[in-house]
C-alpha positions as CSV (number, residue, x, y, z in Angstrom):
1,X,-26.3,-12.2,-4.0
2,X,-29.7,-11.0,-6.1
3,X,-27.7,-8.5,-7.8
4,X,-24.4,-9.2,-9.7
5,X,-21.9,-6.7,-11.2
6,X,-19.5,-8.0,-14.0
7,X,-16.7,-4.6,-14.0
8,X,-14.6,-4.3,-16.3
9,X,-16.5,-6.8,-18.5
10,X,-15.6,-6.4,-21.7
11,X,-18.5,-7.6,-24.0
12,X,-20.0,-8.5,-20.7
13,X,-19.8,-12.7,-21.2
14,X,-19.1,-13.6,-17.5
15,X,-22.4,-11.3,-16.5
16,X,-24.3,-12.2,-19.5
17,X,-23.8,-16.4,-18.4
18,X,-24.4,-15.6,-14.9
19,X,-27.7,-14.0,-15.7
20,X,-28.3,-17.4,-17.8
21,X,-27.3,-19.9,-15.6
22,X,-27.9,-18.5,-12.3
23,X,-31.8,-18.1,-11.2
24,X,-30.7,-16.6,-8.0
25,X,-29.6,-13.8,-9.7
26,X,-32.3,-10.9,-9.8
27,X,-30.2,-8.2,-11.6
28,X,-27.4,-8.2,-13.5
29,X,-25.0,-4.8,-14.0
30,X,-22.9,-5.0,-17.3
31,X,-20.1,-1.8,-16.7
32,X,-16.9,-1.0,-18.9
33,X,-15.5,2.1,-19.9
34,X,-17.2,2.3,-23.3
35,X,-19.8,-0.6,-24.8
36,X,-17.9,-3.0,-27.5
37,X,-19.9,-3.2,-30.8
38,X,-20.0,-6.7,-30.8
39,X,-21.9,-6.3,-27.1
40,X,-25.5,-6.8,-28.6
41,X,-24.5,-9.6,-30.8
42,X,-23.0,-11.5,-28.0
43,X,-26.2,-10.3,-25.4
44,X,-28.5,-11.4,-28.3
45,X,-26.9,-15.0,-28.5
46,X,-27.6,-15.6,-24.8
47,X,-31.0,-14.0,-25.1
48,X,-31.9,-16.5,-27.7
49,X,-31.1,-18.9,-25.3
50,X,-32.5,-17.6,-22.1
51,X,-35.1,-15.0,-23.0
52,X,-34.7,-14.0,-19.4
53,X,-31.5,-12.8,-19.4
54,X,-33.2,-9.5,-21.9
55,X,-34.7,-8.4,-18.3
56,X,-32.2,-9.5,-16.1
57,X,-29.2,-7.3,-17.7
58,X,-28.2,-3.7,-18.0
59,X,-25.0,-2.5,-19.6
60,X,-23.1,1.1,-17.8
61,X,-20.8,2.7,-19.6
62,X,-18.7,4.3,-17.2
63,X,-15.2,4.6,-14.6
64,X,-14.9,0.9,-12.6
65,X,-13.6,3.5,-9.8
66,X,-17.2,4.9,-9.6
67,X,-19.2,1.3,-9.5
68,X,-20.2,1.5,-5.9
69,X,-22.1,4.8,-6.2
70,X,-24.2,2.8,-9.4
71,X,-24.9,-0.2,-7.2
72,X,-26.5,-1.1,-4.5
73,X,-25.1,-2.5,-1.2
74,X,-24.3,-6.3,-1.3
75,X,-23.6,-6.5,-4.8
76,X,-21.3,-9.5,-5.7
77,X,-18.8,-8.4,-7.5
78,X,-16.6,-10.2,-10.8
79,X,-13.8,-8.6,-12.4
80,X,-12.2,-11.0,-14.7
81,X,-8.9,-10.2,-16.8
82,X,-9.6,-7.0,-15.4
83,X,-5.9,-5.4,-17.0
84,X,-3.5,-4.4,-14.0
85,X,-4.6,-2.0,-11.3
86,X,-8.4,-2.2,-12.7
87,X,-8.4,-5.4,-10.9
88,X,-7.6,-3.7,-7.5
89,X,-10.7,-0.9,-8.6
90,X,-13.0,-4.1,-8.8
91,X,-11.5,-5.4,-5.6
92,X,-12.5,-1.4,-4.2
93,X,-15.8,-1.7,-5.5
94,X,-16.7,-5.3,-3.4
95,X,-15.1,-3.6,-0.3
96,X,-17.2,-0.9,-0.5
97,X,-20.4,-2.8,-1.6
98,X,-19.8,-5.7,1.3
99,X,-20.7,-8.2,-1.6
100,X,-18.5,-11.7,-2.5
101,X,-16.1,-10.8,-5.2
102,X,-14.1,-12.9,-7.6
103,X,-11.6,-11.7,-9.8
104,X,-8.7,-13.4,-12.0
105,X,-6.1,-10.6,-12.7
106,X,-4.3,-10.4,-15.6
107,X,-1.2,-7.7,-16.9
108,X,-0.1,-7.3,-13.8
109,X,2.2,-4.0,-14.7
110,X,3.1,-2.5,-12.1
111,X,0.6,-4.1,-9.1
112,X,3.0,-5.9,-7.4
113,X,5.0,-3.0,-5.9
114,X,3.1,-2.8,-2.7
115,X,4.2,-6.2,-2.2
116,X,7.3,-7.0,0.0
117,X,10.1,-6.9,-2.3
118,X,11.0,-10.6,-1.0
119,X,8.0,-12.2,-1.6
120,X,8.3,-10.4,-5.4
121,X,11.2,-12.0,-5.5
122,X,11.2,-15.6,-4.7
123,X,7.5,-16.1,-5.8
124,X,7.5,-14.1,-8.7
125,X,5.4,-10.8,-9.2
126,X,2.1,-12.1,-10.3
127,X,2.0,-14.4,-6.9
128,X,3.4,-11.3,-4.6
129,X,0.7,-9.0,-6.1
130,X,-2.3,-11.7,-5.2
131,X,-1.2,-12.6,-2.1
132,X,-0.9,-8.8,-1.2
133,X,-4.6,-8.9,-2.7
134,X,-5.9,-11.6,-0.3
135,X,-4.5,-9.7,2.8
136,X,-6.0,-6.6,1.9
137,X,-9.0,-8.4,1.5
138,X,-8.8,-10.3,4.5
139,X,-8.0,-6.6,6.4
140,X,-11.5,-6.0,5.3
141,X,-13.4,-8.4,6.9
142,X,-12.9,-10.8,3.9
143,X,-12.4,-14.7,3.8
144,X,-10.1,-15.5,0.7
145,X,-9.8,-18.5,-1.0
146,X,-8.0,-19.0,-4.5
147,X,-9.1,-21.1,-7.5
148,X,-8.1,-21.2,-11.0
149,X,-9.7,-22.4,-14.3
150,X,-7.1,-24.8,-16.7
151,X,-4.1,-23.2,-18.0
152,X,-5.5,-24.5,-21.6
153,X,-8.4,-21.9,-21.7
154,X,-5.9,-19.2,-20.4
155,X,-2.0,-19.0,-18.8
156,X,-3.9,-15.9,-16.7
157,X,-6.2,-18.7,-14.6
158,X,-5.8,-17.5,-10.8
159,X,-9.3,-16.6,-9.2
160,X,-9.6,-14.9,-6.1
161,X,-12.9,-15.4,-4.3
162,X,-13.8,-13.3,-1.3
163,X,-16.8,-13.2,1.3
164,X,-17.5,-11.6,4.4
165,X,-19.0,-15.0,6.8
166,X,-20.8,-13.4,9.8
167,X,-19.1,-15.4,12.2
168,X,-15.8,-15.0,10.7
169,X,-13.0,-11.9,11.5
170,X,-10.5,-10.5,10.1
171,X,-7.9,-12.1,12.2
172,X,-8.7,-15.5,11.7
């Protein structure tokens, strides 16, 4: 997608690279409840070396819940270790936008409740909560595949990646 929204980002790294590494990318939206300090030192690194990344990226301070009304339709959304039900607001946001999403949850809390107990049970909270993720996804229109980056950079290393193919339905 041209424009890319990094919720729940933090210093705003995983936007910050995608607006470095990824030409495709027109616009990228930097949003977190309040701006770390060490935001423009981090921005400034990249900057220095992709001088195009200073156009490309705008940092919101404001409520993930309220990310769709700040961006425009088709957004692709990424929300990583986006703590407990934040994660589900990111997942929200790409509904409502009809952009890709990719997320890898973290602090898991209390997500897993909407989950059958069951599935909690024998797979473990953390697995019940994501698959409940996928299908709610999928409800939407959503294809769902799931990913993960090596334990070694983090134990909290399952992505979920979603799209909405044209010629693909919800059912199948």
């Amino acid at each position: 997608a041209p424009h890319l929204a990094d919720l729940c980002c933090g210093h705003g790294l995983t936007g910050l690279v995608f607006a470095l590494m990824e030409r495709s990318v027109q616009r990228v939206t930097l949003l977190d409840s309040s701006r770390p300090q060490a935001h423009d030192a981090v921005r400034d690194a990249v900057v220095s070396v992709g001088p195009w990344v200073a156009e490309k990226t705008t940092y919101v301070e404001g409520d993930v819940a309220d990310a769709a009304g700040l961006l425009p339709e088709g957004t692709a959304v990424v929300g990583v270790h986006a703590c407990g039900d934040r994660t589900d607001r990111v997942i929200d946001a790409a509904v409502e936008l009809g952009g890709p999403v990719a997320v890898m949850p973290c602090c898991y809390r209390s997500t897993w409740r909407p989950a059958p107990p069951g599935i909690a049970d024998a797979l473990g909270r953390e697995t019940a909560a994501d698959i409940h993720r996928s299908y709610r996804l999928q409800g939407a229109g959503y294809r769902v595949d799931w990913d993960e980056i090596p334990p070694a950079i983090t134990p909290k290393n399952r992505i979920l990646v979603g799209w909405r193919p044209p010629e693909w339905s919800a059912g199948g």
